[in-house]
C-alpha positions as protocol buffer text, in pm:
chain_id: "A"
residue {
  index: 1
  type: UNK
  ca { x: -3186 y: -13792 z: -18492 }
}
residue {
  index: 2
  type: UNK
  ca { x: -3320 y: -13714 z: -18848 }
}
residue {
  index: 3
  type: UNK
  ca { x: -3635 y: -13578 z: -18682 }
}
residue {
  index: 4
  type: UNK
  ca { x: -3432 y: -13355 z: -18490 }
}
residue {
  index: 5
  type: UNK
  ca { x: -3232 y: -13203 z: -18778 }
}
residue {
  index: 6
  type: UNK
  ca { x: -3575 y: -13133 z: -18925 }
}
residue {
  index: 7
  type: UNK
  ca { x: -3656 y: -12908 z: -18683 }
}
residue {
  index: 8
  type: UNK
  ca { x: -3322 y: -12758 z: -18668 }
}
residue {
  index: 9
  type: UNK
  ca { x: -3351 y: -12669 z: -19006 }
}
residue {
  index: 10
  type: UNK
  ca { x: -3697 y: -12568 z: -19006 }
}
residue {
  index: 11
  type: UNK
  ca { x: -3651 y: -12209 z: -18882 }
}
residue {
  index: 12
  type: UNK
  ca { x: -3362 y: -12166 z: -19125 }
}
residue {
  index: 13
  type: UNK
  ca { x: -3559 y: -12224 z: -19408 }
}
residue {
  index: 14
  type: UNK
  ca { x: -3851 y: -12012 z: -19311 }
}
residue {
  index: 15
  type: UNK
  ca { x: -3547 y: -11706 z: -19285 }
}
residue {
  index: 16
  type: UNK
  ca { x: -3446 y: -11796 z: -19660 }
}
residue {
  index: 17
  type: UNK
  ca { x: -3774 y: -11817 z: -19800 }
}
residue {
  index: 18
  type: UNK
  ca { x: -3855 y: -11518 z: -19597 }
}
residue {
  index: 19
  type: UNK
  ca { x: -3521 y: -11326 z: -19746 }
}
residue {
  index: 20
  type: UNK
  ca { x: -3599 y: -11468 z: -20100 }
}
residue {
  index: 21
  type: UNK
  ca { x: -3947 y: -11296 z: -20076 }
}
residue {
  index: 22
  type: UNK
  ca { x: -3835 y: -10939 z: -19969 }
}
residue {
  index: 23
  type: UNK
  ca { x: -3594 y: -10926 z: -20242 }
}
residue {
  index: 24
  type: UNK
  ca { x: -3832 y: -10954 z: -20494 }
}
residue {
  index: 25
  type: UNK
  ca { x: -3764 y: -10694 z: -20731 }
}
residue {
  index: 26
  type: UNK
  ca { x: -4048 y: -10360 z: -20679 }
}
residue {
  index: 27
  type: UNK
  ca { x: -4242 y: -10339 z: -20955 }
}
residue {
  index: 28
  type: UNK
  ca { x: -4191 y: -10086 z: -21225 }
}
residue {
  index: 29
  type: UNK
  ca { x: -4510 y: -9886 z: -21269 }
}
residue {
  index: 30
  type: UNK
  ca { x: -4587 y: -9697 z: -21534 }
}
residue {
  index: 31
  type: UNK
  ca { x: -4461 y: -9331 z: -21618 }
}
residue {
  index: 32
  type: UNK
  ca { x: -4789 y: -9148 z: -21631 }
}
residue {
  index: 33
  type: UNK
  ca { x: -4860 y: -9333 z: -21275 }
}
residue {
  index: 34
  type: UNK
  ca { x: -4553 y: -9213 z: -21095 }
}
residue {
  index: 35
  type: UNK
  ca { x: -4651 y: -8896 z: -21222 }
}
residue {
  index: 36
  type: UNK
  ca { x: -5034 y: -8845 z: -21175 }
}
residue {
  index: 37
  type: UNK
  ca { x: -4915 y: -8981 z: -20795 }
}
residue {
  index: 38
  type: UNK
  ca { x: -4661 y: -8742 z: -20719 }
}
residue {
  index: 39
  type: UNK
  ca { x: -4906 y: -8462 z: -20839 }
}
residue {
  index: 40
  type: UNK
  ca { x: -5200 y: -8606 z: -20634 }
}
residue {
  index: 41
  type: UNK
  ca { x: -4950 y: -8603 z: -20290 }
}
residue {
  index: 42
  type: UNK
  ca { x: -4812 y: -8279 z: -20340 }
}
residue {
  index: 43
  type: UNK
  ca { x: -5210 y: -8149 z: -20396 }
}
residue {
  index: 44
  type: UNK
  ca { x: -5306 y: -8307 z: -20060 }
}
residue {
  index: 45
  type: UNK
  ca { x: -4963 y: -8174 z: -19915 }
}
residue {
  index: 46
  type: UNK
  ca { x: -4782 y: -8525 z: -19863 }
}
residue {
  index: 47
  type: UNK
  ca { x: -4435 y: -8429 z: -19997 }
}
residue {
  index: 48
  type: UNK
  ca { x: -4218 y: -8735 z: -19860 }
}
residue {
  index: 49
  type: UNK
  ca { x: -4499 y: -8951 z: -20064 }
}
residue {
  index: 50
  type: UNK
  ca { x: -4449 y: -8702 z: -20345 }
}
residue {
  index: 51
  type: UNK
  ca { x: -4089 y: -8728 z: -20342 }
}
residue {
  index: 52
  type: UNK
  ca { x: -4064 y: -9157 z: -20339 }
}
residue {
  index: 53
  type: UNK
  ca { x: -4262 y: -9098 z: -20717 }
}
residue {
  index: 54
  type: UNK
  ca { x: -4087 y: -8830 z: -20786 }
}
residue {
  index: 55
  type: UNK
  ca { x: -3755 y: -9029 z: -20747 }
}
residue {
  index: 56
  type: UNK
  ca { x: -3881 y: -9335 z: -20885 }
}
residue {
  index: 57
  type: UNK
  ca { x: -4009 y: -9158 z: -21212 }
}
residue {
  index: 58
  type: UNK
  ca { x: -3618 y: -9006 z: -21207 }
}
residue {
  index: 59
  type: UNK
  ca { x: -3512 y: -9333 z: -21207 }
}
residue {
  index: 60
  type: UNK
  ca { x: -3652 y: -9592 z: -21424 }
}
residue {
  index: 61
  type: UNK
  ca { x: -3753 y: -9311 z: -21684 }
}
residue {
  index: 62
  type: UNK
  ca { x: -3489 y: -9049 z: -21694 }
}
residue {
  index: 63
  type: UNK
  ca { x: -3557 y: -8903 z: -22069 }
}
residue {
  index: 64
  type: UNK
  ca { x: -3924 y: -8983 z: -22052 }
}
residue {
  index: 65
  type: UNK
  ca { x: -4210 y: -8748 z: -22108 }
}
residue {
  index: 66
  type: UNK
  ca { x: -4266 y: -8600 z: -21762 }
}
residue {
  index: 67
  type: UNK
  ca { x: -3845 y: -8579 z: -21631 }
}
residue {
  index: 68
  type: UNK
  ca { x: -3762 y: -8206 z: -21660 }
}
residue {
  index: 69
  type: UNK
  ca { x: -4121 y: -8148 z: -21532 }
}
residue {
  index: 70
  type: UNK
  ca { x: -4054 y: -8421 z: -21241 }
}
residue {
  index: 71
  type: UNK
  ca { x: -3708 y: -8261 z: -21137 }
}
residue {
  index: 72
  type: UNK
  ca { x: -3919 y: -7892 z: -21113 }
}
residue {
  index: 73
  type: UNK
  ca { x: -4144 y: -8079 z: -20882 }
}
residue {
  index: 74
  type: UNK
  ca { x: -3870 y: -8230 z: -20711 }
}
residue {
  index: 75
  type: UNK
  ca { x: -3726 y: -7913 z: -20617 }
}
residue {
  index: 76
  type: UNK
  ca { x: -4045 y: -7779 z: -20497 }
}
residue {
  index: 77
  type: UNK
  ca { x: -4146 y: -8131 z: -20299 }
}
residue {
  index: 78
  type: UNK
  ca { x: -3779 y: -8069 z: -20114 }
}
residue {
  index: 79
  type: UNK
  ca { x: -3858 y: -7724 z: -20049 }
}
residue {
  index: 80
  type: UNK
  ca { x: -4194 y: -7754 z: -19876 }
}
residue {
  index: 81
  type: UNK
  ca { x: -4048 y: -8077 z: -19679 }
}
residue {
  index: 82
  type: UNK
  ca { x: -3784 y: -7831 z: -19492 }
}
residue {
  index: 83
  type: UNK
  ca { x: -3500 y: -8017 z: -19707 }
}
residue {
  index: 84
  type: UNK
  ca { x: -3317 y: -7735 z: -19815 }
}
residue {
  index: 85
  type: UNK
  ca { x: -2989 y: -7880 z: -19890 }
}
residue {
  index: 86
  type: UNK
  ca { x: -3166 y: -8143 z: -20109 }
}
residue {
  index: 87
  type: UNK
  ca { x: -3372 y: -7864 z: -20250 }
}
residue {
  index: 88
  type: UNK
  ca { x: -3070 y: -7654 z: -20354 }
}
residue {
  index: 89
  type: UNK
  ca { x: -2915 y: -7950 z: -20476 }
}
residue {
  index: 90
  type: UNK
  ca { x: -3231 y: -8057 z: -20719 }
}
residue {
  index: 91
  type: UNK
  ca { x: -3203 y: -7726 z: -20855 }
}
residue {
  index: 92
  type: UNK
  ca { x: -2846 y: -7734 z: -20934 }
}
residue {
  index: 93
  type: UNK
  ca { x: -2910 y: -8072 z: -21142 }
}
residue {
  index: 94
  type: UNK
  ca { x: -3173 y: -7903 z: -21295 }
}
residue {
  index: 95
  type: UNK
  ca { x: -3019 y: -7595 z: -21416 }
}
residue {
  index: 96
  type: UNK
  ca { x: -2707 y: -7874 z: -21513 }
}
residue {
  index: 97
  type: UNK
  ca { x: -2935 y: -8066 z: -21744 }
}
residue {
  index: 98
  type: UNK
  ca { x: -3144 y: -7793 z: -21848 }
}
residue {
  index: 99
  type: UNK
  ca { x: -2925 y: -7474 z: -21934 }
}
residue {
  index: 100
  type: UNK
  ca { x: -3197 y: -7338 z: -22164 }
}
residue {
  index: 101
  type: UNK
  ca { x: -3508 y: -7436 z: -21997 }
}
residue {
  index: 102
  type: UNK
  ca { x: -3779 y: -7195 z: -21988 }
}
residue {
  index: 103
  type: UNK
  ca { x: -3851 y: -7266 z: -21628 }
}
residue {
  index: 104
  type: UNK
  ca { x: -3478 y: -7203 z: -21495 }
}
residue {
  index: 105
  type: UNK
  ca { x: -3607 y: -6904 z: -21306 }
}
residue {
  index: 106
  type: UNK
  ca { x: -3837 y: -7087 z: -21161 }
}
residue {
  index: 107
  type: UNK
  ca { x: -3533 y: -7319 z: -21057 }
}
residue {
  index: 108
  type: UNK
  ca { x: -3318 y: -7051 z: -20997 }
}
residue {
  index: 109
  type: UNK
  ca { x: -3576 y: -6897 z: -20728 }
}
residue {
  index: 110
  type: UNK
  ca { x: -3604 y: -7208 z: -20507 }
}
residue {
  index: 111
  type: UNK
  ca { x: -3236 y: -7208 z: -20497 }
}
residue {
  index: 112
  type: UNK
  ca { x: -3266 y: -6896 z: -20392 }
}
residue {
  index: 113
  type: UNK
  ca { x: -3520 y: -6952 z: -20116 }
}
residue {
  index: 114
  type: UNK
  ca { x: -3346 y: -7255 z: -20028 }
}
residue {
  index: 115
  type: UNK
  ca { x: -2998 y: -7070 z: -19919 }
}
residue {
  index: 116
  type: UNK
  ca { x: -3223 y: -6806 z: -19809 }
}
residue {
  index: 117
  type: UNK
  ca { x: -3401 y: -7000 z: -19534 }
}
residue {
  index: 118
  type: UNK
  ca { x: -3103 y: -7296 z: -19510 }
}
residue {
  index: 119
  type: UNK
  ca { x: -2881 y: -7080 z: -19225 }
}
residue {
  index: 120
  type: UNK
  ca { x: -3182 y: -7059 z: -18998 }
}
residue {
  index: 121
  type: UNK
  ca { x: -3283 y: -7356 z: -19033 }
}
residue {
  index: 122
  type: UNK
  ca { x: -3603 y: -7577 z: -18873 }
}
residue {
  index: 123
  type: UNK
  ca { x: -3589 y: -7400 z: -18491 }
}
residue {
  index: 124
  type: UNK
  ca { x: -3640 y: -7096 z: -18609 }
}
residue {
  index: 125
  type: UNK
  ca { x: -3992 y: -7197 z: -18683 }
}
residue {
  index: 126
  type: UNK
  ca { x: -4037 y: -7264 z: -18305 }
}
residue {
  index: 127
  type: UNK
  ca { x: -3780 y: -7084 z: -18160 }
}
residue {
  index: 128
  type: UNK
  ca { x: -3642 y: -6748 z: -18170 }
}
residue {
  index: 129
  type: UNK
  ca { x: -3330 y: -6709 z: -18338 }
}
residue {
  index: 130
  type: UNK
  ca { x: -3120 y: -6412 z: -18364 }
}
residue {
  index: 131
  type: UNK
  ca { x: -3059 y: -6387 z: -18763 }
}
residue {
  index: 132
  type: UNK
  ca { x: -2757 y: -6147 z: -18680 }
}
residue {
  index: 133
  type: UNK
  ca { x: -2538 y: -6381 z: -18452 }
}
residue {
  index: 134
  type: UNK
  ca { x: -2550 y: -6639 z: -18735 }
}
residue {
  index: 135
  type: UNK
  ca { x: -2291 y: -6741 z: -19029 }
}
residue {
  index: 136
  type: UNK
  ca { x: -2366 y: -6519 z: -19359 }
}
residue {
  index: 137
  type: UNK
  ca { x: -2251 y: -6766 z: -19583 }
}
residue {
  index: 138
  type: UNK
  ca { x: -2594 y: -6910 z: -19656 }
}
residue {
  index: 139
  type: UNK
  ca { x: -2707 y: -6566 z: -19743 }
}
residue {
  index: 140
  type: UNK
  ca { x: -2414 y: -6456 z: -19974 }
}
residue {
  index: 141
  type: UNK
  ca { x: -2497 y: -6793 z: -20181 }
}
residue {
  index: 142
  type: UNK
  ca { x: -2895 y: -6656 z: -20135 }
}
residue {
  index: 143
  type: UNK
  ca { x: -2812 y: -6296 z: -20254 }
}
residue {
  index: 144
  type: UNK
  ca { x: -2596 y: -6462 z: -20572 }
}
residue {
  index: 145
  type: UNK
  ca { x: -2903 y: -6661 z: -20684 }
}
residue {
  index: 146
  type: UNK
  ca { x: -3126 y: -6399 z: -20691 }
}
residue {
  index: 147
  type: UNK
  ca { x: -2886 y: -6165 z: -20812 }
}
residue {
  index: 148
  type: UNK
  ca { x: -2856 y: -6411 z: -21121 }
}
residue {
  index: 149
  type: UNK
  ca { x: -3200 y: -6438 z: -21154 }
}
residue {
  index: 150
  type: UNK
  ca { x: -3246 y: -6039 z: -21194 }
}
residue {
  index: 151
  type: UNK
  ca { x: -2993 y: -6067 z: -21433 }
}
residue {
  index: 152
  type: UNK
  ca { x: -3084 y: -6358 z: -21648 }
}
residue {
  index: 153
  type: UNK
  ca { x: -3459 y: -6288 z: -21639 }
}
residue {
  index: 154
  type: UNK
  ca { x: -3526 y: -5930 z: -21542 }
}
residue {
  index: 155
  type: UNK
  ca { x: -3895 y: -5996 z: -21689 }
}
residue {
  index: 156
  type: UNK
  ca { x: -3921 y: -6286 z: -21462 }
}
residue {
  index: 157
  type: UNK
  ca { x: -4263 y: -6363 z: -21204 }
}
residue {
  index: 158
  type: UNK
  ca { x: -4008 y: -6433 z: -20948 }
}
residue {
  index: 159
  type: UNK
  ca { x: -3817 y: -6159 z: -21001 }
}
residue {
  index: 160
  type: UNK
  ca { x: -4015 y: -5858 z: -20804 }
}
residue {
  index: 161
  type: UNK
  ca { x: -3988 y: -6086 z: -20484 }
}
residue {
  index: 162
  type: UNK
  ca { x: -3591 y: -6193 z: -20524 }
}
residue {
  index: 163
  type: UNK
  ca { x: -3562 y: -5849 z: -20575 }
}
residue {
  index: 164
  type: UNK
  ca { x: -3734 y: -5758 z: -20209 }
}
residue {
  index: 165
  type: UNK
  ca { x: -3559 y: -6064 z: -20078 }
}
residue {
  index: 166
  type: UNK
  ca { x: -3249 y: -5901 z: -20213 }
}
residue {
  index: 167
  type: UNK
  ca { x: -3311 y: -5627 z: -19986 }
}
residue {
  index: 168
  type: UNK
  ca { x: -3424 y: -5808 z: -19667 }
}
residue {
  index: 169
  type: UNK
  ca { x: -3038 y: -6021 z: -19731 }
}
residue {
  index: 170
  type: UNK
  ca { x: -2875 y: -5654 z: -19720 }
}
residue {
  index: 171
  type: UNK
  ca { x: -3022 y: -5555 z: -19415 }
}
residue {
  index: 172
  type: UNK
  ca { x: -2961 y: -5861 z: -19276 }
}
residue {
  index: 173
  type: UNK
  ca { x: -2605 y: -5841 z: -19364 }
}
residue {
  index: 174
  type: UNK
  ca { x: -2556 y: -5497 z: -19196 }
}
residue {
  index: 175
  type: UNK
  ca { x: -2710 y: -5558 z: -18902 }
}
residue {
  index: 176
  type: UNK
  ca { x: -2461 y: -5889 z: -18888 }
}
residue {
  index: 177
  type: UNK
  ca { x: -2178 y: -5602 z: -18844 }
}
residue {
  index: 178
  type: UNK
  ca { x: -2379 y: -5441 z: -18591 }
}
residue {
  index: 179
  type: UNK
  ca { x: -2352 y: -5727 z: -18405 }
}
residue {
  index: 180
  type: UNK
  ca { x: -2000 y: -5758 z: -18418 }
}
residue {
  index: 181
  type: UNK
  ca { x: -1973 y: -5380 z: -18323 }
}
residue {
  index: 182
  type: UNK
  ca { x: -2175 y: -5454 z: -18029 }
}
residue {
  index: 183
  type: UNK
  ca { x: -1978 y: -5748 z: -17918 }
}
residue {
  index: 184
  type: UNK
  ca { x: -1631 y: -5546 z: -17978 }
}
residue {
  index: 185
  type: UNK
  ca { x: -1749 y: -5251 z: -17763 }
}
residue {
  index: 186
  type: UNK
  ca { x: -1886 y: -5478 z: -17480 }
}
residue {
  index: 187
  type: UNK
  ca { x: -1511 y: -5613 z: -17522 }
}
residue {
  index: 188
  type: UNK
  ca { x: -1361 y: -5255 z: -17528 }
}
residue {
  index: 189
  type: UNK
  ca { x: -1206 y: -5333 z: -17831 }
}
residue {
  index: 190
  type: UNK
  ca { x: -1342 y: -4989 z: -17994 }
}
residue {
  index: 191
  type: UNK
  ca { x: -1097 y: -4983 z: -18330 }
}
residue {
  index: 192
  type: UNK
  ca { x: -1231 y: -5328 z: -18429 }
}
residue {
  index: 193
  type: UNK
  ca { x: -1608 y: -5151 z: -18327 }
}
residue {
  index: 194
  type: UNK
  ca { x: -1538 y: -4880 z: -18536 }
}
residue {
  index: 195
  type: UNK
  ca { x: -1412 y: -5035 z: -18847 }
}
residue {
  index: 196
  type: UNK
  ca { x: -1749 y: -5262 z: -18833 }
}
residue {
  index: 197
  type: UNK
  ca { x: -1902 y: -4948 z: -18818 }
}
residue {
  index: 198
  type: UNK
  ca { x: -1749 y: -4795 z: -19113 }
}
residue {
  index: 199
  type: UNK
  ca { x: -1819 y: -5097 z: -19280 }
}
residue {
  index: 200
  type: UNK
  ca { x: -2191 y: -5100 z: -19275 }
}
residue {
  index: 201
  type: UNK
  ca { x: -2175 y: -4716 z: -19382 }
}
residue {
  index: 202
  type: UNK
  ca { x: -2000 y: -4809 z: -19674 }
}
residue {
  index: 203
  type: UNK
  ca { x: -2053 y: -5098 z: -19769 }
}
residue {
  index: 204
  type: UNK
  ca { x: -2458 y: -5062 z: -19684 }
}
residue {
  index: 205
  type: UNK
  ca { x: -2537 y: -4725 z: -19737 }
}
residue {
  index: 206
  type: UNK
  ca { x: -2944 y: -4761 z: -19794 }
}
residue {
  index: 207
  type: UNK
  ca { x: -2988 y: -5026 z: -19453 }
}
residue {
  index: 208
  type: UNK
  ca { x: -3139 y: -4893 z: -19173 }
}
residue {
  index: 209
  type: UNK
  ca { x: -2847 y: -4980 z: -18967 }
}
residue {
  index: 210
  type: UNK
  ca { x: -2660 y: -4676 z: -19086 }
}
residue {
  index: 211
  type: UNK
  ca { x: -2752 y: -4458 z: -18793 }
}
residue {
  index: 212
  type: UNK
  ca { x: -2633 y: -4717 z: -18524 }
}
residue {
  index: 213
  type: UNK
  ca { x: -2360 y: -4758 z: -18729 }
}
residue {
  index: 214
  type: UNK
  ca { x: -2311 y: -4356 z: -18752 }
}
residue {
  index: 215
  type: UNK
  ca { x: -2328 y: -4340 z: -18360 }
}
residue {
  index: 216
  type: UNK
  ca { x: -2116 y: -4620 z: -18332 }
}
residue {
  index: 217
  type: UNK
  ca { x: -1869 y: -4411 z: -18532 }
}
residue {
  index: 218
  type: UNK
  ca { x: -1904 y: -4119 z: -18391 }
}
residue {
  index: 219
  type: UNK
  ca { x: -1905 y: -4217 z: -18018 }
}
residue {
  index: 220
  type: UNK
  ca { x: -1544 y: -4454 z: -18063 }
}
residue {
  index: 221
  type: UNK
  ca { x: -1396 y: -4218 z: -18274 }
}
residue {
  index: 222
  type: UNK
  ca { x: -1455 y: -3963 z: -18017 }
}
residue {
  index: 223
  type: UNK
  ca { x: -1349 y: -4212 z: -17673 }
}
residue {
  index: 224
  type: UNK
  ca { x: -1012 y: -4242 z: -17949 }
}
residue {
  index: 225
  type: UNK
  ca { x: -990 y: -3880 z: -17922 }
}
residue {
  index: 226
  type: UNK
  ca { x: -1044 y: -3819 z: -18263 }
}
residue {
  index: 227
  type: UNK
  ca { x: -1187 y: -3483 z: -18286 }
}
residue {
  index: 228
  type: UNK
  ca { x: -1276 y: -3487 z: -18710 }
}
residue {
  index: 229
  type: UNK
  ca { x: -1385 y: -3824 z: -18738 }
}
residue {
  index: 230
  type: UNK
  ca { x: -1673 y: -3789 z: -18433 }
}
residue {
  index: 231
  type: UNK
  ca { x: -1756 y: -3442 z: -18589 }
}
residue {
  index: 232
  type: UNK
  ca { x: -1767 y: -3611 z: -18955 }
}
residue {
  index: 233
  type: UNK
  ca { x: -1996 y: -3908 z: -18825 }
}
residue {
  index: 234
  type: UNK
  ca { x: -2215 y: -3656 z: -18610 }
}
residue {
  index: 235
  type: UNK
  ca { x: -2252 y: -3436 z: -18906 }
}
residue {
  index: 236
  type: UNK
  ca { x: -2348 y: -3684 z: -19142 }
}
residue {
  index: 237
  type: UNK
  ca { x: -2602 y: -3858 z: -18856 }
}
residue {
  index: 238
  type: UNK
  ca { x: -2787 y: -3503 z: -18834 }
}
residue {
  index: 239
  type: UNK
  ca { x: -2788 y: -3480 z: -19216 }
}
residue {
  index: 240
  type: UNK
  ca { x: -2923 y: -3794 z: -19269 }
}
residue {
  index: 241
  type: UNK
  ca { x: -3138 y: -3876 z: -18936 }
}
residue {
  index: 242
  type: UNK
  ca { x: -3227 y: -3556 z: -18816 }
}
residue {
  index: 243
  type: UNK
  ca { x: -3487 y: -3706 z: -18519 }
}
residue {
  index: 244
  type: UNK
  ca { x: -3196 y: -3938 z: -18389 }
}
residue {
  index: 245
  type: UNK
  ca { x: -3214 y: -4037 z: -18075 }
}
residue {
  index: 246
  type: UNK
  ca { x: -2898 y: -3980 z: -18048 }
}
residue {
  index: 247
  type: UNK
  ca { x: -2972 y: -3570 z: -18051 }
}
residue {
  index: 248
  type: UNK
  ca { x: -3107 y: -3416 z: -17737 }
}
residue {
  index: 249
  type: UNK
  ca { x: -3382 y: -3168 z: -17693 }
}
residue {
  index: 250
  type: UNK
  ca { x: -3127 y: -2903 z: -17828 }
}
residue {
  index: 251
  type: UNK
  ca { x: -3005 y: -3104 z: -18117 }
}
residue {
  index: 252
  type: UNK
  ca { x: -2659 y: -3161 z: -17913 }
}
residue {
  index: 253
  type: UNK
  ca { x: -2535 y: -3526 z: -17997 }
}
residue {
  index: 254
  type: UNK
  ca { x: -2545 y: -3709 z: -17625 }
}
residue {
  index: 255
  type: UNK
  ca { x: -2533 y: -4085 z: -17722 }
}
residue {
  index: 256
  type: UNK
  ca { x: -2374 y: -4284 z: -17523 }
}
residue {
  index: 257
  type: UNK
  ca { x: -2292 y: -4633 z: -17674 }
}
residue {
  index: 258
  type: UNK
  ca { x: -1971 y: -4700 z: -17465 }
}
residue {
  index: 259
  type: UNK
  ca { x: -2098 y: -4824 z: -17158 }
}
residue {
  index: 260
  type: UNK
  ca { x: -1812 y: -4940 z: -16972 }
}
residue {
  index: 261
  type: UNK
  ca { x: -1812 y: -5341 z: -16869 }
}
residue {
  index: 262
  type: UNK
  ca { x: -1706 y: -5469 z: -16569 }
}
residue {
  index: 263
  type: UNK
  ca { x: -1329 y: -5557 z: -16608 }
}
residue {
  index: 264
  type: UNK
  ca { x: -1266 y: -5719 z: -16249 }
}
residue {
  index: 265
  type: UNK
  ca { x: -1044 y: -5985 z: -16234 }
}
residue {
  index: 266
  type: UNK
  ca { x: -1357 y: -6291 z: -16271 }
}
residue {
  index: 267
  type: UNK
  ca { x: -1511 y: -6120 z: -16531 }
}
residue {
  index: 268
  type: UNK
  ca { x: -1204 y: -6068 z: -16728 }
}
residue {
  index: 269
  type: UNK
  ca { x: -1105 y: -6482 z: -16698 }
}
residue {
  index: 270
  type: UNK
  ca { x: -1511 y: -6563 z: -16741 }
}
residue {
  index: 271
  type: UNK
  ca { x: -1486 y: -6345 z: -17079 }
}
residue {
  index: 272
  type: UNK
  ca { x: -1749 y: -6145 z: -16942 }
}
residue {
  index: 273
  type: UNK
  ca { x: -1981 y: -6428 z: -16963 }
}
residue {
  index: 274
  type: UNK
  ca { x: -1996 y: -6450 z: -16588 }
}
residue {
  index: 275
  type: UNK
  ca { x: -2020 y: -6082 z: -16326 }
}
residue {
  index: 276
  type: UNK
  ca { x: -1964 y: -6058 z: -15948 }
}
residue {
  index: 277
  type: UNK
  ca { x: -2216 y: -6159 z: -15729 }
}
């Protein structure tokens, strides 16, 4: 019987010894080591290696020598490993802990970048993805980080490009109201087309939507039977876009934007997701 409770036991005690051995506390290397490691995987392009030193230098030597340099490279490790979230959130502890760094543009623009890129998001490497059907939240909280940066640091390396990403967020924004116009007139819901319209005239004056958005105006202004709004919008269009397309051979505006959609009864309970046969 005692033989057999050896063996019973046997297995149980190779689990514990076993469990005793994994716990083993990791060993604590030194600070320059975590370091000179992190640097070395981020030079051959391993970032998840980068980031385990990275971390680990965060951790067992928070004030040391190399921290505010580690959290930069944190930031940047996050970044180029498609974690944007994380990315944006290394830079906010960074910009927490140091307020007067001399590198907080440096932070400042990865945050940045991160929001920039965060709403499209890992598919849109490999897939196309239409910017302007997508939430603009993302790129509000991209535009205000770059918009701090310009302000902040005006002399700034980083600051030509947030400047020209600045831009590219505008036009991006614009043509996000286009997009809603579209969608509203393929609905026949021409009032809510038209004030997206007006929208991207006023509030984006310098995109290159503004002559869609000008024939948008123009051509539901005019189905609403409003004679000096269409003329307004039509005036301004030649002023400012003289070679519209919207203009025929004899400069007379012929656009047609309003293209009826079927309304029979299955596309009306399909939402027009679904025609006749």
């Amino acid at each position: 019987m005692r033989s057999v409770v050896r063996l019973l036991l046997l297995p149980t005690l190779v689990v514990m010894i076993s469990a005793c051995a994994s716990n083993k506390p990791e060993e604590v290397l030194p600070e320059e080591t975590y370091y000179d490691n992190a640097r070395e995987a981020m030079n051959s392009g391993n970032f998840n290696e980068a980031e385990d030193n990275l971390d680990a230098l965060e951790t067992y030597y928070p004030f040391g020598r190399y921290a505010e340099q580690a959290q930069l490279d944190l930031i940047y490790a996050r970044y180029q490993n498609l974690d944007l979230e994380g990315a944006r959130a290394a830079a906010d502890r960074f910009l927490r802990l140091n307020p007067q760094s001399e590198h907080a543009d440096y932070a400042l623009y990865l945050r940045g970048l991160a929001s920039y890129n965060l709403d499209i998001g890992l598919a849109a490497r490999y897939f196309p993805v239409d910017v302007s059907a997508r939430n603009p939240g993302e790129q509000l909280q991209s535009f205000r980080d770059f918009s701090e940066l310009l302000n902040r640091y005006p002399d700034s390396q980083y600051a030509a490009d947030a400047r020209q990403r600045m831009i590219a967020i505008r036009n991006r924004m614009a043509e996000m109201e286009l997009h809603a116009a579209r969608y509203y007139i393929k609905r026949e819901a021409y009032i809510a087309a038209n004030n997206r319209a007006r929208y991207v005239i006023e509030q984006y004056p310098t995109t290159p939507s503004v002559e869609e958005a000008l024939i948008i105006l123009a051509e539901t202004f005019r189905f609403m039977d409003l004679k000096k709004g269409a003329d307004d919008a039509v005036a301004l269009l030649r002023t400012n876009f003289p070679d519209s397309d919207a203009f025929n051979d004899d400069g007379e505006f012929e656009a047609d934007v309003l293209k009826r959609e079927n309304r029979s009864l299955s596309s009306v309970v399909t939402f027009g997701l679904m025609g006749d046969e």
